[in-house]
Backbone bond lengths (Angstrom), bond angles and torsions (degrees), N, CA, C in turn:
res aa  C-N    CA-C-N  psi(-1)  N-CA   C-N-CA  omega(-1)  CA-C   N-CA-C  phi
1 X - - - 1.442 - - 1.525 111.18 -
2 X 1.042 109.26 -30.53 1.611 113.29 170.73 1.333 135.34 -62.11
3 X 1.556 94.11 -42.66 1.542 132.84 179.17 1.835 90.75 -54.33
4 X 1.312 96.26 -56.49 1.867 92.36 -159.66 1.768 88.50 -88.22
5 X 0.689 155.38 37.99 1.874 154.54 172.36 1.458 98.61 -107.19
6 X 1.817 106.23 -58.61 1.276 100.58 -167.32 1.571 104.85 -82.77
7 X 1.411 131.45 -33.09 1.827 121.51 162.78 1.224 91.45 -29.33
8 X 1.587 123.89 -85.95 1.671 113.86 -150.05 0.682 105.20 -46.64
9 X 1.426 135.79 -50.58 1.835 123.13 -156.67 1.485 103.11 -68.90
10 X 1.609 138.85 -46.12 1.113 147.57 143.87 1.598 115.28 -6.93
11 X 1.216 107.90 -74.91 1.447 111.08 170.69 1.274 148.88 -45.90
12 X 1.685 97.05 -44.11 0.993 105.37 177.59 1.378 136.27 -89.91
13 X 1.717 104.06 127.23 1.361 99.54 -173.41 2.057 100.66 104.89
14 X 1.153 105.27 -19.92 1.364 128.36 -160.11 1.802 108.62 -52.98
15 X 1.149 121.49 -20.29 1.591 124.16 -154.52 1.766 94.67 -127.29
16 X 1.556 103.41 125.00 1.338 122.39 -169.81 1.637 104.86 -152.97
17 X 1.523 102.25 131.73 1.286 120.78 167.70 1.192 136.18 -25.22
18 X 1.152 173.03 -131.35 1.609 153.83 26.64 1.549 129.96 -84.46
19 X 1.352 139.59 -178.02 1.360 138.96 -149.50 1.673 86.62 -102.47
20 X 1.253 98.84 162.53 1.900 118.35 167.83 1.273 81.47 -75.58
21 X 1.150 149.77 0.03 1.904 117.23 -169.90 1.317 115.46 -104.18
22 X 1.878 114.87 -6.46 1.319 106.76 171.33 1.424 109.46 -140.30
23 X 1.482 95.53 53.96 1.647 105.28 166.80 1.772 110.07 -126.81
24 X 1.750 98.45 132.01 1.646 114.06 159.05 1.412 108.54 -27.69
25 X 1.280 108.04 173.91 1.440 145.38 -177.62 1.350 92.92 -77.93
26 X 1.507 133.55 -63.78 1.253 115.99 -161.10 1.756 124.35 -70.22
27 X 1.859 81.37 -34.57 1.574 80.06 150.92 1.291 147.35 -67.46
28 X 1.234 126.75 -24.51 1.285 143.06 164.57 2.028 103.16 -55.66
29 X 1.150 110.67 -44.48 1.781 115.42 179.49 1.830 91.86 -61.45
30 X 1.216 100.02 -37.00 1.677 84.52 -167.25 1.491 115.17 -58.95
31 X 1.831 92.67 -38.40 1.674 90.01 167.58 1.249 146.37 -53.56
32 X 1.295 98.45 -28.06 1.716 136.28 179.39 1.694 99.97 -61.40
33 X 1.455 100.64 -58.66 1.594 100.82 -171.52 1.551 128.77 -109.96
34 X 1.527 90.11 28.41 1.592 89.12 -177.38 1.800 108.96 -84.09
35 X 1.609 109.12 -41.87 1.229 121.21 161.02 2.007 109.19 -28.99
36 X 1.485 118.03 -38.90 0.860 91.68 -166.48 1.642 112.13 -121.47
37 X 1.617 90.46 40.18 1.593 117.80 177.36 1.265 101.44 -100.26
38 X 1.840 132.62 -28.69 1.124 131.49 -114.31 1.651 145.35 72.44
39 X 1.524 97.32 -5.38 1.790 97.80 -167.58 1.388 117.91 -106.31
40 X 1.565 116.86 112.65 1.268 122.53 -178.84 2.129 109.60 -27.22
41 X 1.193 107.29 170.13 1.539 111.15 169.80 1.076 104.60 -56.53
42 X 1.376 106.42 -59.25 1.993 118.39 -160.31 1.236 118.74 -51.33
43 X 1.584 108.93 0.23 1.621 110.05 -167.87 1.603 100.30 -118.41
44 X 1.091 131.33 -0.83 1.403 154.60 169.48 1.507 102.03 -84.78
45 X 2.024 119.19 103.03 0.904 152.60 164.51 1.581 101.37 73.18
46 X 0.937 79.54 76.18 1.839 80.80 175.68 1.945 96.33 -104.58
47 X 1.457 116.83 153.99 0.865 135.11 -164.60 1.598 102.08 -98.70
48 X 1.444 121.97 168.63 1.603 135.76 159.16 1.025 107.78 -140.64
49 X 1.054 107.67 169.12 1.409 128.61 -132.54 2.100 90.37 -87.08
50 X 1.337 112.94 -7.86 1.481 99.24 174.74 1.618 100.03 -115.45
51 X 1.143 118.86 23.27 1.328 133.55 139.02 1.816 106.67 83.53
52 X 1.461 104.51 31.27 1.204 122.54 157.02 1.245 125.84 -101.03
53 X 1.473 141.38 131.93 1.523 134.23 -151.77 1.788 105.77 -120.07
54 X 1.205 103.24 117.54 1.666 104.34 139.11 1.046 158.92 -61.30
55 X 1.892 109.59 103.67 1.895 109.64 -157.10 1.038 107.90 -34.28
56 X 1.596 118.45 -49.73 1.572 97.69 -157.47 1.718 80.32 -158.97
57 X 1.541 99.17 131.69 1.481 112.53 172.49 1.675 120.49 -120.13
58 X 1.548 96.29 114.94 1.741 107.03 -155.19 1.355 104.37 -95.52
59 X 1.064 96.29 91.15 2.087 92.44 -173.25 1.114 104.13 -93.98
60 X 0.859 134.72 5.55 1.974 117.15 172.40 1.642 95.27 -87.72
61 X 1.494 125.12 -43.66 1.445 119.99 -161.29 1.725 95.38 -101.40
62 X 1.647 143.58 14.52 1.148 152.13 168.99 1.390 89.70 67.44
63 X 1.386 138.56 77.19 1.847 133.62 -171.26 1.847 85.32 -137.09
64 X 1.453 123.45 135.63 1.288 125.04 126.05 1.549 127.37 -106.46
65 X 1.595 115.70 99.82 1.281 141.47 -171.81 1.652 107.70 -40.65
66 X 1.687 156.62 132.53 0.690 140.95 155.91 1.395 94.90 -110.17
67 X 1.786 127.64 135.19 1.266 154.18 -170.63 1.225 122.57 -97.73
68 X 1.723 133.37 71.19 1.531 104.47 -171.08 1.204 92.21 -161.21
69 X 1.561 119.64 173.12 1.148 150.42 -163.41 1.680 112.26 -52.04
70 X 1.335 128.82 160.07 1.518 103.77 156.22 0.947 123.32 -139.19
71 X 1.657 105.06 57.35 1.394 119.55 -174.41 1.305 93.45 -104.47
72 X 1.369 115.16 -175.52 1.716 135.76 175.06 1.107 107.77 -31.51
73 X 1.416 116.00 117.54 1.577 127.81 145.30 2.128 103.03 95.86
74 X 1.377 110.53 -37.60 1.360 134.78 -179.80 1.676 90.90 -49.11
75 X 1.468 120.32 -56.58 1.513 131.44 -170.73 1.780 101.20 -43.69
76 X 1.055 95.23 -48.41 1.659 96.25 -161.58 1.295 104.25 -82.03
77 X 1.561 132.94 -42.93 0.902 142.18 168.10 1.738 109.24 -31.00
78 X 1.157 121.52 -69.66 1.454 129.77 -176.36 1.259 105.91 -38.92
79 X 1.458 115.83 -48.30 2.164 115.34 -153.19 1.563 82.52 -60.90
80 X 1.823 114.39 -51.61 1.375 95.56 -154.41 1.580 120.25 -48.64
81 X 1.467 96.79 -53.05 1.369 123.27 162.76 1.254 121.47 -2.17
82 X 1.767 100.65 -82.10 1.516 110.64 170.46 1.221 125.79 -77.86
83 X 1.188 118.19 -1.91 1.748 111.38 174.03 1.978 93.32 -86.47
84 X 0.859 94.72 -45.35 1.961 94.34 174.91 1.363 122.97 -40.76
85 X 1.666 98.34 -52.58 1.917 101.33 -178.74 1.255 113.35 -80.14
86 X 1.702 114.26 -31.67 1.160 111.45 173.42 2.406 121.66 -64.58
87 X 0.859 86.51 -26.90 1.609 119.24 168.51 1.961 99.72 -48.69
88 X 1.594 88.43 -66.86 1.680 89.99 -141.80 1.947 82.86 -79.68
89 X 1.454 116.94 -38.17 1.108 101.38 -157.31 1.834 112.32 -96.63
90 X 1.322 95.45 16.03 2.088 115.53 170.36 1.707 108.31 61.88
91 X 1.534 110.45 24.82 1.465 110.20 170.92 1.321 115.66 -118.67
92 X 1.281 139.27 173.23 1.516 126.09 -167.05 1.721 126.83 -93.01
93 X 0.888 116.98 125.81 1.906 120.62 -171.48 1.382 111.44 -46.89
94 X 1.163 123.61 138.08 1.496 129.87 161.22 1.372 101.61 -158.94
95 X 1.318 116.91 147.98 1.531 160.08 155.85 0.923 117.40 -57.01
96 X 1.460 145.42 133.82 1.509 142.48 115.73 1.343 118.34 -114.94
97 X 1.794 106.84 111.22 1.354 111.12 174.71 1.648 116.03 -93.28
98 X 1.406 108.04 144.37 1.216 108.84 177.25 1.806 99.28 -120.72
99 X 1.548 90.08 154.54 1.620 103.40 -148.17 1.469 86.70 -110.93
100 X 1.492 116.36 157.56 1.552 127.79 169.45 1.425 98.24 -104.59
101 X 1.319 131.29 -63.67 1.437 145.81 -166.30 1.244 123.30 -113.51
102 X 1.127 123.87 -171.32 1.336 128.09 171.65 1.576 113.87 -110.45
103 X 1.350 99.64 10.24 1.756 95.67 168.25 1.612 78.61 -89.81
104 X 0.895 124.43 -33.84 2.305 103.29 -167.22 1.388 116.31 -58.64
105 X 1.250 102.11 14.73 1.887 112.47 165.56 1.640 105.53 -48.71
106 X 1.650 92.10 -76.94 1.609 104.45 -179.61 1.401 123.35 -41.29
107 X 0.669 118.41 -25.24 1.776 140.84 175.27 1.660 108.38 -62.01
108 X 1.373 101.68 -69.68 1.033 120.93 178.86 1.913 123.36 -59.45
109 X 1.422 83.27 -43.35 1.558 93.14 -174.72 2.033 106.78 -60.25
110 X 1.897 107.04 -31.60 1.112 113.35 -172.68 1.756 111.77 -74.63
111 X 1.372 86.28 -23.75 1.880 94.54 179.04 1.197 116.47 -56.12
112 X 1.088 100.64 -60.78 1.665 132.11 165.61 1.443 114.63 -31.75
113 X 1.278 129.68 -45.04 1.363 134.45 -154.36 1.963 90.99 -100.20
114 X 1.004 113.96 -43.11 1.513 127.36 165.66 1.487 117.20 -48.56
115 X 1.747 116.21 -67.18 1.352 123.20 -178.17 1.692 122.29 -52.11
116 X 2.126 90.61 -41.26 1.405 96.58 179.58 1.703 117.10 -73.06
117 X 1.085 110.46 -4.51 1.652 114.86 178.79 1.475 109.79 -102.17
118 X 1.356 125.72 -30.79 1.804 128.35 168.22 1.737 97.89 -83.13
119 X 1.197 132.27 -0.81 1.651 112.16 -170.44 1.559 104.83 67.51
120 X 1.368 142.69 47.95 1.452 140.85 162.93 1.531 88.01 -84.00
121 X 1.527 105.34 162.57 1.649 111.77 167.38 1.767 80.01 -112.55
122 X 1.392 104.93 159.05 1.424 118.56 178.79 1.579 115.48 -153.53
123 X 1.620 103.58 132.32 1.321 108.73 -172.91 1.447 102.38 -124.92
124 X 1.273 126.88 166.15 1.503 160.35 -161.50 1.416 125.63 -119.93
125 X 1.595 122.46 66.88 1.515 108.81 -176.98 1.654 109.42 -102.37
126 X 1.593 111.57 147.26 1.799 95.59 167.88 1.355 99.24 -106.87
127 X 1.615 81.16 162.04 1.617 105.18 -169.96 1.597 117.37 -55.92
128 X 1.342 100.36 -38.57 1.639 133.40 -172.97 1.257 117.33 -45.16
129 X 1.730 96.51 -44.05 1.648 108.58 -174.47 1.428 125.56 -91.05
130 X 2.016 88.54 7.90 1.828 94.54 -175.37 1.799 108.04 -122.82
131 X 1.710 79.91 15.55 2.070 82.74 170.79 1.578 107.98 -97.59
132 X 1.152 101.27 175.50 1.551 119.58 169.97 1.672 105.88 -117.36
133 X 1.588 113.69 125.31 1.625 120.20 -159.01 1.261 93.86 -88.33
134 X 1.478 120.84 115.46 1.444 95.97 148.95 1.701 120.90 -150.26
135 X 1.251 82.95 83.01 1.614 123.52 164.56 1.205 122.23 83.09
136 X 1.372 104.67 -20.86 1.966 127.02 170.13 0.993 116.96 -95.91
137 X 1.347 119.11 147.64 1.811 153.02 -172.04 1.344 98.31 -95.55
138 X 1.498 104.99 60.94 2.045 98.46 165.20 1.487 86.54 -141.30
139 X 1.321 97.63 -174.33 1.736 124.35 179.85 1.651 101.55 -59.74
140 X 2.104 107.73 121.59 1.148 90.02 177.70 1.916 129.18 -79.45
141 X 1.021 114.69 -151.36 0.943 119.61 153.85 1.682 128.76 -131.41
142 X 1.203 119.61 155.17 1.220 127.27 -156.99 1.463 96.90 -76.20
143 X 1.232 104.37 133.50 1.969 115.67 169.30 1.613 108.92 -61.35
């Protein structure tokens, strides 16, 4: 009885915004593609209450989005991720990896074999299609 007294009090009230000025790259993609998840801004990195944040929290379809790379080690990183937020915040885990190359197959293919055995939903964005070109071979930037 305690256990669940102090959750609620924990909870509640528990999930808060933060600024574009102190979020990663991958977070910044989340911003990019939440619009085309369905998920308002405001639901893009919201915080809990033990002060770890969810890329993107899809409450109309019950989704907590995990946002990350799908290169080395990043893959595995996420499941935990999203089985955690999906955990603490009682809605269901999903993934979106975004790819640099076409070696992030393998990556991906391993996510995949993982998500489909925990029940993660898992999606596939490239990086490529979320820059703006302009005319140089460096790191893009986000539209």
């Amino acid at each position: 009885m305690r256990i669940l007294l102090l959750a609620s009090v924990l909870f509640s009230g528990c999930l808060e915004t933060t600024s574009g000025a102190d979020l990663s790259e991958p977070e910044l993609v989340a911003q990019k593609i939440a619009p085309k998840y369905g998920i308002p801004p405001v639901r893009v990195e919201y915080r809990l209450w033990d002060g770890t944040r969810v890329d993107m929290l899809d409450t109309e379809n019950n989704y907590v989005w995990e946002v990350d790379w799908a290169d080395n080690g990043k893959w595995a990183q996420a499941i935990g991720q999203s089985l955690y937020y999906a955990e603490v915040t009682g809605r269901r885990p999903g993934i979106i990896l975004v790819t640099k190359e076409d070696k992030d197959e393998r990556y991906i293919y391993r996510c995949a074999i993982v998500c489909a055995r925990v029940g993660i939903k898992l999606r596939v964005e490239k990086y490529s299609d979320l820059l703006e070109y302009d005319g140089k071979f460096r790191r893009g930037t986000i539209r």
